[in-house]
BAKOLGU-211647 format. One record per residue (C-alpha): residue in three letters; x, y, z. Coordinates in steps of 0.02 Angstrom, whole numbers, padded with zeros to 5 digits, always signed. Example, Ala and Ser with C-alpha at 12.3 -4.5 7.8 and 13.67 -1.06 7.14 Angstrom:
BEGIN
Ala+00615-00225+00390 Ser+00684-00053+00357 
This chain:
BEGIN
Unk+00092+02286+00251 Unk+00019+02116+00282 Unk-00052+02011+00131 Unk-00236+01945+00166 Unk-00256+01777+00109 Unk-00325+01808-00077 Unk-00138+01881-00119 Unk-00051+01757-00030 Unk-00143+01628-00120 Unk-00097+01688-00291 Unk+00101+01698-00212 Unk+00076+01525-00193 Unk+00013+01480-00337 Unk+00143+01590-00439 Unk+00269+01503-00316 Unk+00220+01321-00373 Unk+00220+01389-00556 Unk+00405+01426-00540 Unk+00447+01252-00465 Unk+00467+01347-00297 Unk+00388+01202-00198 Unk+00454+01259-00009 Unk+00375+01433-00072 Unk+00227+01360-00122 Unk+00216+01255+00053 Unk+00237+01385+00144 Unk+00126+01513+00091 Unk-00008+01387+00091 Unk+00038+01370+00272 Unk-00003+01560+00294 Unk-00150+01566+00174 Unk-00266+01423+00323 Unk-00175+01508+00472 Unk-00289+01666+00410 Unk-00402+01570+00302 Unk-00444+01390+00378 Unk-00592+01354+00268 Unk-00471+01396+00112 Unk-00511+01211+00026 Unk-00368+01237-00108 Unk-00225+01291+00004 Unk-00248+01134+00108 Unk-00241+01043-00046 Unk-00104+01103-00112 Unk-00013+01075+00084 Unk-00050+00896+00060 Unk+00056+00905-00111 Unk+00174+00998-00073 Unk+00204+00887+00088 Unk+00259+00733-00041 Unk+00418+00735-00146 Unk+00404+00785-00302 Unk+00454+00691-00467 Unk+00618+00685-00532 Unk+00676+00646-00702 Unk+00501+00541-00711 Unk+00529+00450-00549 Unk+00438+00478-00414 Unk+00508+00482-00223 Unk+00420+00400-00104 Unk+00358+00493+00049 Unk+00429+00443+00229 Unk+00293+00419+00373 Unk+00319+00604+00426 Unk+00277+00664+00248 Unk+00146+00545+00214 Unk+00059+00597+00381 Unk+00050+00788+00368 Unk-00014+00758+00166 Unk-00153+00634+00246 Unk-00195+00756+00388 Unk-00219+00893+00248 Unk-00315+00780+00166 Unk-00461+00771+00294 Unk-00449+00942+00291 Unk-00483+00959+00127 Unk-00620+00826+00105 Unk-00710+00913+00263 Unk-00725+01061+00167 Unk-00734+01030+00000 Unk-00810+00848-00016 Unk-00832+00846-00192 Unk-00652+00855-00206 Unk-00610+00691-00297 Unk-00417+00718-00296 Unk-00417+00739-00142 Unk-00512+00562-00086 Unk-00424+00467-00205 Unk-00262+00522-00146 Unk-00291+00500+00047 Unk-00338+00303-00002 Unk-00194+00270-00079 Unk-00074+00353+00066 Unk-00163+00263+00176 Unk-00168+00095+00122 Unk-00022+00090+00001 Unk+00076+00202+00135 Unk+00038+00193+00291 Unk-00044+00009+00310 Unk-00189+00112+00387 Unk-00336-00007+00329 Unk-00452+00009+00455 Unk-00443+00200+00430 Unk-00457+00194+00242 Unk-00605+00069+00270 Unk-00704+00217+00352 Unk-00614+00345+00226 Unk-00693+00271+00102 Unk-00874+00249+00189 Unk-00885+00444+00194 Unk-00841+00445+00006 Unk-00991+00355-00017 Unk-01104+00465+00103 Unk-01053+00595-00015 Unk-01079+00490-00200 Unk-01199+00345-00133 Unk-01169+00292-00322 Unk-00990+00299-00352 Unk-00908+00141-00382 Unk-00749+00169-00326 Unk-00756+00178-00154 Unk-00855+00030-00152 Unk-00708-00066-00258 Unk-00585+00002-00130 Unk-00674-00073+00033 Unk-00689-00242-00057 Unk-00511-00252-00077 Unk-00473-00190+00099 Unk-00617-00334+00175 Unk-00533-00454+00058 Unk-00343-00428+00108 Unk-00416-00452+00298 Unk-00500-00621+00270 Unk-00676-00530+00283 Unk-00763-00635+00137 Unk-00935-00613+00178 Unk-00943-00464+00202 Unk-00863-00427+00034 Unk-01000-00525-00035 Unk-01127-00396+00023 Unk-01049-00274-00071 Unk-01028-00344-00230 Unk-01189-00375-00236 Unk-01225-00164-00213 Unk-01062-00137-00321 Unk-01147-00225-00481 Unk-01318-00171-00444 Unk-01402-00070-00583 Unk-01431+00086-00475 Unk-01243+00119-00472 Unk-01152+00249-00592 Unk-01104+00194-00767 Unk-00918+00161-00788 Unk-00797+00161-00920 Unk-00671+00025-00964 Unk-00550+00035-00879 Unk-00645+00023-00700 Unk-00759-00108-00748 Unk-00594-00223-00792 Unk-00556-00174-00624 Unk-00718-00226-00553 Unk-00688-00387-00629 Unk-00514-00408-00563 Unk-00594-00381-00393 Unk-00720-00500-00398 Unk-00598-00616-00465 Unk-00480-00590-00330 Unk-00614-00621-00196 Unk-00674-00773-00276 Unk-00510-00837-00275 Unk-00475-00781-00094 Unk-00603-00870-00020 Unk-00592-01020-00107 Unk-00397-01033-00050 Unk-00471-01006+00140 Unk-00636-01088+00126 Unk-00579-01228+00240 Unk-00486-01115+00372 Unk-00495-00899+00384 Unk-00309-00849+00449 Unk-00335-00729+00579 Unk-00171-00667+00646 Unk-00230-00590+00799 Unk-00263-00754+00879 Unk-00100-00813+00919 Unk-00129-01003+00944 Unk-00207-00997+00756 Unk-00154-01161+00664 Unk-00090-01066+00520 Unk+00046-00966+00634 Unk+00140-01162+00627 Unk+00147-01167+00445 Unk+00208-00983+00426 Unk+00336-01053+00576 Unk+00373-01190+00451 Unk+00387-01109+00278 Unk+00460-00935+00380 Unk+00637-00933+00287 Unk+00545-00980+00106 Unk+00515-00824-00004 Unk+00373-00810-00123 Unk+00373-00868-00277 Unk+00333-00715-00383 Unk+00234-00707-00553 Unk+00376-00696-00655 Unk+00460-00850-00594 Unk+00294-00960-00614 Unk+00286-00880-00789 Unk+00454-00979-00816 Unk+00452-01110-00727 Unk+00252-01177-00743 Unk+00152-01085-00889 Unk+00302-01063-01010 Unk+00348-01242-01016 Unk+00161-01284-01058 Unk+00134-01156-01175 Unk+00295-01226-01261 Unk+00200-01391-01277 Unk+00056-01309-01348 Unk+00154-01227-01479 Unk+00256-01384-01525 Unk+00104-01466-01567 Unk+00017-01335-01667 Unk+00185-01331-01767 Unk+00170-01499-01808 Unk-00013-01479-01838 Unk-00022-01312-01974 Unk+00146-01341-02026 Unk+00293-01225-02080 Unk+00209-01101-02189 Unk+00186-00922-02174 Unk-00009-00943-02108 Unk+00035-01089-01996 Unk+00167-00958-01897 Unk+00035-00832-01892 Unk-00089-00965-01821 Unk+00041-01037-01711 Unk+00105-00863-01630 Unk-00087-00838-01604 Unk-00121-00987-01519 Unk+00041-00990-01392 Unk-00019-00781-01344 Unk-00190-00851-01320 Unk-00123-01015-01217 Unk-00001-00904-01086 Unk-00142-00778-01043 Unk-00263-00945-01034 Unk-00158-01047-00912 Unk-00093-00895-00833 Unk-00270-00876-00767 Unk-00322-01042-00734 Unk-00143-01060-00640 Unk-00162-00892-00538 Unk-00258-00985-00395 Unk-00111-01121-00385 Unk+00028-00989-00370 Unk-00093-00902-00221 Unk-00089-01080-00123 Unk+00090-01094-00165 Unk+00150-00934-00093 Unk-00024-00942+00038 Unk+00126-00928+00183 Unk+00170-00761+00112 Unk-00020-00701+00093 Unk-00045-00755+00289 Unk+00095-00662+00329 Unk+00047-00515+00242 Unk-00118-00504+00320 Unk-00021-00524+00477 Unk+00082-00374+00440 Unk-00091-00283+00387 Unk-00172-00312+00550 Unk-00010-00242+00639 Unk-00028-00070+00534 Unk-00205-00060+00554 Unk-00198-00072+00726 Unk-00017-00012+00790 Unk+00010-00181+00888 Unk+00088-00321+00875 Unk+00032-00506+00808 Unk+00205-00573+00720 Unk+00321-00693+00847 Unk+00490-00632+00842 Unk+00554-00788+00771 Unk+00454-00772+00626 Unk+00495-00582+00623 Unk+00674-00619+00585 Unk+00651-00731+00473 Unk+00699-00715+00262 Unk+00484-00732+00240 Unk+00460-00568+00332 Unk+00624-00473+00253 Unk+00577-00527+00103 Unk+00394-00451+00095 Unk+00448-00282+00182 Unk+00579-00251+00049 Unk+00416-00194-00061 Unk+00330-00117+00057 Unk+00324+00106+00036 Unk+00460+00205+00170 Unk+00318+00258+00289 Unk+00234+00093+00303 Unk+00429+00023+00360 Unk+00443+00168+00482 Unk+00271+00124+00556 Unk+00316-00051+00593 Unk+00497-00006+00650 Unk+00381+00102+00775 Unk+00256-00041+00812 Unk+00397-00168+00856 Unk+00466-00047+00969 Unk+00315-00002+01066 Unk+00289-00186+01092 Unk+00117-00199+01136 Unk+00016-00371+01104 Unk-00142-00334+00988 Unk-00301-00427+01078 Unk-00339-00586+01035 Unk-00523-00535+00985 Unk-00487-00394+00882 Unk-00600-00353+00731 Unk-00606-00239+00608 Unk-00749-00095+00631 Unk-00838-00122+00458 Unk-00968+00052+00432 
């Protein structure tokens, strides 16, 4: 006798329950062929499409994965728009895995249709405008993002409201004198990525060594000599070297960005292929240690994508822009 889609649901559930996730997947399957509008099932499709943890580490989807959660996803938020998980989780697959930035721009702009208040949809477009070099517009939105009318938040996302602002101040001081835009392909910055394209990054750990710790060292050499070799002068010492490192860690952050600025272009660069599905990189610079170098971080799906775009090999236009809602 055939199950209606209130028993298969519970199967499903009971399935997930047991660690059955193919189960579970595939009796959500059946529950939206009878039941389209059933919010939950499609939800738990989109799970059940990623990899689950194992022994506290989690897999990282491939683009097939990552594709069928995200097209579950819309499903989801279509019917169920309150459905926080759900948002959250489609912005993250598609920036962090996919590269999809123009998408998650306008994923995010029905969030807010939805919660007009919310802050964090508001926090994610300003660090999608600010990874594509779009400064002013990011300073529109700070401006609602800190406005009173917006919903109170806790700690933890006001630090990250502050990072964000930080992060654009910094951004577009770097660029004030030229914007890299990596769809033009006579853009003077394209030389110096040409120039520097066989020069990793310098990454935060290495500055840490080679730049702060040094002068923090200095520092505490000279409150040794200053409070001496008792037990309150260590205390006061200890104190004052913590309290240097995080000081000139953050006054040093915008040096390290003009530093590695090569890496940052090219990153954009990469961005603007994966928002778009065409190409902007030179070969040249494509094969370079630069370019290898970045996509060894870079999530499974977002590799596959570009494997993809590279083999399609069609030129993005020279006046491309990103759709801003």
């Amino acid at each position: 006798m055939a199950k209606n889609a209130g028993t298969l649901w519970l199967d499903a559930m009971e399935a997930e329950e047991s660690g059955d996730r193919e189960g579970a997947l595939e009796l959500s399957r059946d529950v939206v062929h009878i039941d389209p509008s059933h919010s939950e099932a499609w939800m738990m499709i989109a799970r059940m499409e990623l990899p689950a943890a194992t022994r506290g580490r989690q897999e990282m989807p491939d683009l097939a994965q990552t594709a069928k959660s995200v097209s579950a996803l819309r499903k989801v938020v279509d019917l169920d728009p309150d459905n926080r998980k759900a948002w959250d989780l489609g912005g993250t697959l598609m920036v962090d895995h996919l590269g999809m930035l123009q998408d998650a721009l306008e994923w995010w702009e029905r969030r807010r249709d939805v919660e007009p208040t919310e802050t964090t949809p508001m926090i994610e477009q300003v660090a999608i405008l600010t990874r594509m070099g779009y400064y002013e517009e990011c300073a529109d939105l700070l401006e609602e993002l800190f406005a009173p009318e917006m919903d109170a938040v806790e700690g933890g996302t006001r630090m990250r409201m502050e990072r964000v602002n930080q992060t654009v101040a910094r951004a577009s001081k770097m660029e004030a004198d030229e914007i890299f835009k990596p769809q033009q392909p006579k853009h003077p910055r394209w030389s110096k990525i040409e120039m520097l394209k066989d020069k990793k990054p310098i990454s935060e750990t290495l500055w840490l060594f080679m730049f702060v710790a040094p002068l923090a060292f200095l520092i505490g050499v000279v409150g040794m000599t200053v409070f001496g070799n008792s037990g309150w002068g260590f205390a006061i010492v200890f104190l004052i070297l913590l309290s240097s490192i995080i000081i000139i860690s953050r006054l040093t952050i915008g040096m390290l960005q003009k530093v590695n600025r090569h890496a940052l272009d090219l990153e954009r660069a990469i961005d603007h292929e994966t928002s778009t599905g065409k190409m902007c990189i030179p070969p040249d610079i494509r094969s370079g240690k630069l370019y290898a170098s970045l996509m060894q971080n870079k999530m499974p799906a977002i590799r596959e994508r570009l494997e993809l775009i590279v083999e399609s090999d069609e030129k993005m236009a020279s006046k491309w822009k990103l759709q801003i809602p």
